[in-house]
N, C-alpha and C positions, 0 to 999 in steps of 0.2 A: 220754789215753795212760797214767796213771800209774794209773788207772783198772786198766786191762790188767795194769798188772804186777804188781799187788797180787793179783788173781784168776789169775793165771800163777803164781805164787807160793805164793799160796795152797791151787793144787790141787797142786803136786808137793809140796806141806810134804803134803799129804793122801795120797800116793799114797804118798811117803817113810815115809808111818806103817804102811803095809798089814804090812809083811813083820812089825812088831813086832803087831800085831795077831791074827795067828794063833797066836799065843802066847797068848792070853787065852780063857777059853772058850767054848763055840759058842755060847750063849745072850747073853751081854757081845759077842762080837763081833758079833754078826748087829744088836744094839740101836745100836752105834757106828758101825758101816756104814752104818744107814739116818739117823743122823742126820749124818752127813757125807756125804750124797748131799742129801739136803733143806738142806743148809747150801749148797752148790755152786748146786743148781739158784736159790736165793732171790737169791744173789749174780749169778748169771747174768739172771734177770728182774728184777732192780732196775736192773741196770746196762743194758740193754734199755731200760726204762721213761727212766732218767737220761738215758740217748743221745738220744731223742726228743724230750726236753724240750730238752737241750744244743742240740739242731741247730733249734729254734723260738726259742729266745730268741737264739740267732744269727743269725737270720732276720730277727729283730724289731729287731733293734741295727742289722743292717746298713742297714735299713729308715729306719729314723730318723737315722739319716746320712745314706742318701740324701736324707730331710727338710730335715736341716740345707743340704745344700749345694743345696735350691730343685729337685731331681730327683722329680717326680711320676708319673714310668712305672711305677716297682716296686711290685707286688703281690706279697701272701704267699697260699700255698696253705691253703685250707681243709679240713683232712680230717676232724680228730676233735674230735669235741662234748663239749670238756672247758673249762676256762679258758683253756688257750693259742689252742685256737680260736677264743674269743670274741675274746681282745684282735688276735687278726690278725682277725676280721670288722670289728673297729673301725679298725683301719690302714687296711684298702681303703677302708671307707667316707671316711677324713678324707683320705687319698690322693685320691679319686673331686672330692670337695668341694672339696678346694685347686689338682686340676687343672682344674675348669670355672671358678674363679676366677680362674685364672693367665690363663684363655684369656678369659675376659673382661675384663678390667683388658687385657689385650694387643692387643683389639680396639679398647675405650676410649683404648688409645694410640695407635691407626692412626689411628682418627677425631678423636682432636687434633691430631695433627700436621698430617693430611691440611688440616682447618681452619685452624692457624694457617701455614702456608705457602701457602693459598692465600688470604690473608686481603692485604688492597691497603695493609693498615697494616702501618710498618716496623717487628718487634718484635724486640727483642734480649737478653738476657741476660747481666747481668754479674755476677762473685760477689765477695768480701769484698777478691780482691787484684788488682780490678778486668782481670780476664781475661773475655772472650766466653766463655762455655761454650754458648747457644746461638743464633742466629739464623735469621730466614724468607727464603724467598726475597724478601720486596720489601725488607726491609733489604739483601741484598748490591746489590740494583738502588741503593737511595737512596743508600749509599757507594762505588758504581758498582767494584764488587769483585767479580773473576771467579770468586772461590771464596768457599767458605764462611770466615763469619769468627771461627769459632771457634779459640779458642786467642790473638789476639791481644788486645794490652792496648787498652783504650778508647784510654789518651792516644795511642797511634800510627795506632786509628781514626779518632778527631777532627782530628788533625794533616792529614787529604787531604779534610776533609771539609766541602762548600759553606760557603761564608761564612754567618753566626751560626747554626750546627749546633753549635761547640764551646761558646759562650756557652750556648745553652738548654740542654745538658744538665748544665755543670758546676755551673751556676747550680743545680740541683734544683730549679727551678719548674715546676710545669704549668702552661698556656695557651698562648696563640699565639707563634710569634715567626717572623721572616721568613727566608727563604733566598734566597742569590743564588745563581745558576748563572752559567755559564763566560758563557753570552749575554746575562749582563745581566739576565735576568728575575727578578724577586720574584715567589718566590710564598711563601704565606700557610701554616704547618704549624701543627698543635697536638701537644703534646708534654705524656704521663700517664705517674707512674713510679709502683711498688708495690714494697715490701719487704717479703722473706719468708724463712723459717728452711728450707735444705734441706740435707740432712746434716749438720746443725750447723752449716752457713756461713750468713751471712746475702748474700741475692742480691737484685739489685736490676732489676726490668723497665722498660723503656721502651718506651712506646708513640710512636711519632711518625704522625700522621694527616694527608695533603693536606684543605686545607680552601680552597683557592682556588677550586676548580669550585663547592663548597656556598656559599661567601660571594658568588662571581659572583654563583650563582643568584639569591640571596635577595636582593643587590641590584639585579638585573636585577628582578624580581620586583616591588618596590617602586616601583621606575622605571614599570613597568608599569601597576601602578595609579595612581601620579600623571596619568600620559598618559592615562589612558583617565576620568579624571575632570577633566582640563582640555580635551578632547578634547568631551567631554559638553556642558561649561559653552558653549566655544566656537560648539559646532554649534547648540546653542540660543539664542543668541546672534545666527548669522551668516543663520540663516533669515530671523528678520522683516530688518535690515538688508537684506538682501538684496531684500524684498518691496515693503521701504519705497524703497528705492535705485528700484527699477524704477518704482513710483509717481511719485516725483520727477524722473525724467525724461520721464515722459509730460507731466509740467506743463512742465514747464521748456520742452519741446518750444515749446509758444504762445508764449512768448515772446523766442525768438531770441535768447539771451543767451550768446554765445562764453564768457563767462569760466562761465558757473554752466553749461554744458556740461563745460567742462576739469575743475569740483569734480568733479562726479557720475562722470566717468570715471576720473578718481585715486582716488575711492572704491572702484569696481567693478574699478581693477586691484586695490588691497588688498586686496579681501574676494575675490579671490580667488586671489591668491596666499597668504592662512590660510589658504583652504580647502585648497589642495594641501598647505600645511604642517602642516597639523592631522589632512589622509592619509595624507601616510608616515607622521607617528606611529602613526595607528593601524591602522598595515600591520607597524607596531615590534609592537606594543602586543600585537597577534589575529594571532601567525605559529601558523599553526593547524602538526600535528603531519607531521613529512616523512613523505612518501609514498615508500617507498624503491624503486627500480627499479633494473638497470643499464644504465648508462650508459657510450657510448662516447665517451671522452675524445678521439681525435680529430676526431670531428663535432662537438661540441660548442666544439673551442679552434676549428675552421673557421667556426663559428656569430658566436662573438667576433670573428674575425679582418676580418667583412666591417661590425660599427658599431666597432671599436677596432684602432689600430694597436698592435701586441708582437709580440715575436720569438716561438717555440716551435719544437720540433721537429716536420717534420710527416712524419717517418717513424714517430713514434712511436706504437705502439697498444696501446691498454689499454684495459681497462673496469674502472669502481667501484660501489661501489652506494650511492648518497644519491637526494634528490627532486632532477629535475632542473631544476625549477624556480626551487626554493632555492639550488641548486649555480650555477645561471646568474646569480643573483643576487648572491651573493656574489664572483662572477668579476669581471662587471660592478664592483661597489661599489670591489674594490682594486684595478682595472684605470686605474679612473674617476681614483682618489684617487694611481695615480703618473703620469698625463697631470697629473694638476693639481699634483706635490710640484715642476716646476721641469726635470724631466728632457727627453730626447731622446724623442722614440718609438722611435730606432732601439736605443735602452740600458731597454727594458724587457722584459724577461723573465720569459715564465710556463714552469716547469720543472716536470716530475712525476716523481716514484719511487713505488716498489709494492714492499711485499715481503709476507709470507705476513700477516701480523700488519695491515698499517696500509697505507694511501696517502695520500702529502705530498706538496701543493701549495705550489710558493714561488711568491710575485711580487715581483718584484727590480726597482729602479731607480734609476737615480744621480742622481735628487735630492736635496733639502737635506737630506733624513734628519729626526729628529724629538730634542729634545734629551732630555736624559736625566733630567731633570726633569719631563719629562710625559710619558712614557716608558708611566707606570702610570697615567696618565688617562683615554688618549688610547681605550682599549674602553668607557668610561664614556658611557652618553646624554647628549645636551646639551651634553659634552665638544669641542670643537673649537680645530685650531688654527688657523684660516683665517677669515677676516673674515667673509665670507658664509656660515661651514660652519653646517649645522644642527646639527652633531655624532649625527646618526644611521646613517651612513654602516659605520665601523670596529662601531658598536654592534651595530646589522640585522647584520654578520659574523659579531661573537661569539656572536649568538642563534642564529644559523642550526647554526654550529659546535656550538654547547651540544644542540640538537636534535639532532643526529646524533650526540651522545656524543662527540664531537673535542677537538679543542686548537686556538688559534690563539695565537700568540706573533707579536712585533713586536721586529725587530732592526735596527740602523743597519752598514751594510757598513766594513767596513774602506776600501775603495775609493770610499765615499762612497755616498749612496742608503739605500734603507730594503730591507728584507727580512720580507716577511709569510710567516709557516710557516702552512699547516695543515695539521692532520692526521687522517684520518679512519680511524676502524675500516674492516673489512674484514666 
């Protein structure tokens, strides 16, 4: 603008001089005329040339503000092949390079997040003045919290939070430590924290992982091979016995001897009552892999209903999809196991729900229930609480369970009796 008014100025001081100029003579004025004509025109193509430049480095400023504030849409026009056109060919280009960068780094954060929210470990986020800034969805599951829990301080987190949840985390230890839920159950979590420097605040992750299905496993596992090498020993074992037993009562035959008749047949109950005891183990031991079909839950409780007496609904129709073999077997075993806890038959109940996610099985019965002490044995092989139990019974459930990828939990009723949950995917 000030631009303007200097050459505004400068030609009426020019025009202002004309009238004193014909005063001078023709030769002197004709020479002063032309050089305040080439004075005009230089000041008018400079100021031209200034303007062009003026409105490119205005370009280039606005440009890199937009920079500043993270805005990568703005391009400059390239017209002329001078130095200002060079540095805006260099704008587009780092423009061009920081917006395929933005948008990569923005993809690498979908595909974070996408992972650690659908990740089955409970991860959470806390920073220097111990506030949640972020969590997944299996953490708001583990603190059974219907919104996200960011924004709130841990110690109001931990204050609702299953029994020794508050101990492992204030502790700052990693390893295992246990949970109780509302039902009484222990189960087994491992718990890994990390600290890290984010905007200058120092933030700290906790990892919390289910580790009761993998330690089942690995114990089931073990158990597994124990049986299938005392199982071995046994069978090698029970053959000649068994070869020699049948020899020695061909002898014994000749000689009419009532009482060495009674040995040889209290022999041959034993041996084979191992022999059945040393096949459910290794019916435990070789559950080969479920063969999954569906199956109609009300044929199936009508199947139970004609060798076990329980209650069920028998309007109720549904289908699930497990082996049905497995699934009978398992019915059987807890069906089995509340005729024998001391109950009614008429106070035993097999109940089913279905929703889009999962199908639970309870079997309910007002027996003696199971003390709270062996509570967390009682899925254990060999485990029993009953005199004659082989303790394979609740075990053969949990494998079965473990194979279809389930849950099975054991709870004592308020009202007295025991309560078997299972629960199978969908």
């Amino acid at each position: 603008m000030q631009t303007k008014i200097n050459m505004i100025a400068f030609v009426c001081s020019a025009v202002g001089l004309i009238p004193l100029l014909w005063m001078l003579p023709w030769g002197i004025f004709d020479k002063v005329l032309l050089a305040i004509g080439v004075s005009s025109l230089s000041i008018l193509l400079a100021h031209h040339l200034f303007r062009d430049t003026h409105e490119g480095l205005s370009a280039l400023e606005m440009g890199l503000l937009n920079l500043k504030d993270g805005e990568y849409s703005t391009t400059l026009s390239e017209q002329n092949e001078d130095e200002l056109d060079h540095l805006c060919h260099l704008y587009n280009h780092t423009v061009q390079q920081l917006r395929d960068e933005k948008h990569w780094l923005f993809q690498r954060e979908l595909l974070l997040d996408k992972v650690t929210q659908s990740s089955p470990e409970a991860l959470f986020l806390v920073n220097d003045q111990q506030q949640i800034v972020f969590s997944n969805i299996a953490a708001r599951q583990f603190f059974n919290a219907k919104q996200g829990l960011e924004g709130r301080l841990l110690t109001d987190l931990l204050a609702s939070a299953p029994k020794g949840v508050s101990e492992a985390v204030l502790s700052a230890k990693q390893g295992l430590f246990g949970v109780v839920r509302d039902d009484s159950e222990t189960q087994t979590w491992h718990i890994s924290t990390g600290n890290f420097v984010l905007n200058n605040q120092v933030h700290t992750l906790y990892i919390l992982k289910q580790m009761t299905r993998e330690l089942s496993r690995q114990e089931v596992a073990v158990w597994k091979k124990v049986i299938r090498i005392i199982s071995h020993e046994l069978n090698n074992s029970l053959g000649p016995i068994s070869s020699m037993l049948h020899s020695g009562k061909i002898i014994s035959s000749q000689f009419n001897e009532e009482r060495l008749a009674r040995v040889f047949s209290t022999i041959d109950e034993r041996i084979k009552h191992l022999s059945d005891f040393v096949h459910g183990y290794g019916k435990f031991a070789k559950l080969p892999e479920p063969k999954l079909t569906s199956i109609d839950w009300q044929d199936l409780l009508n199947q139970l209903s004609q060798q076990w007496t329980f209650a069920y609904d028998k309007t109720q129709y549904a289908t699930l999809v497990a082996d049905p073999i497995q699934l009978e077997q398992l019915l059987i075993n807890l069906i089995k196991n509340a005729h024998e806890s001391g109950s009614e038959a008429k106070h035993i109940k097999v109940e089913f729900q279905q929703t889009p996610q999962q199908s639970i099985i309870c079997v309910m019965d007002k027996g003696k229930g199971i003390a709270e002490t062996v509570m967390n044995n009682v899925l254990v092989p060999f485990y029993s609480t009953k005199a004659s139990g082989s303790g394979l019974g609740l075990a053969l459930c949990r494998e079965i369970t473990d194979a279809h990828h389930g849950h099975i939990s054991l709870s004592n009723r308020k009202e007295g009796g025991l309560e078997v949950r299972v629960t199978l995917p969908n």
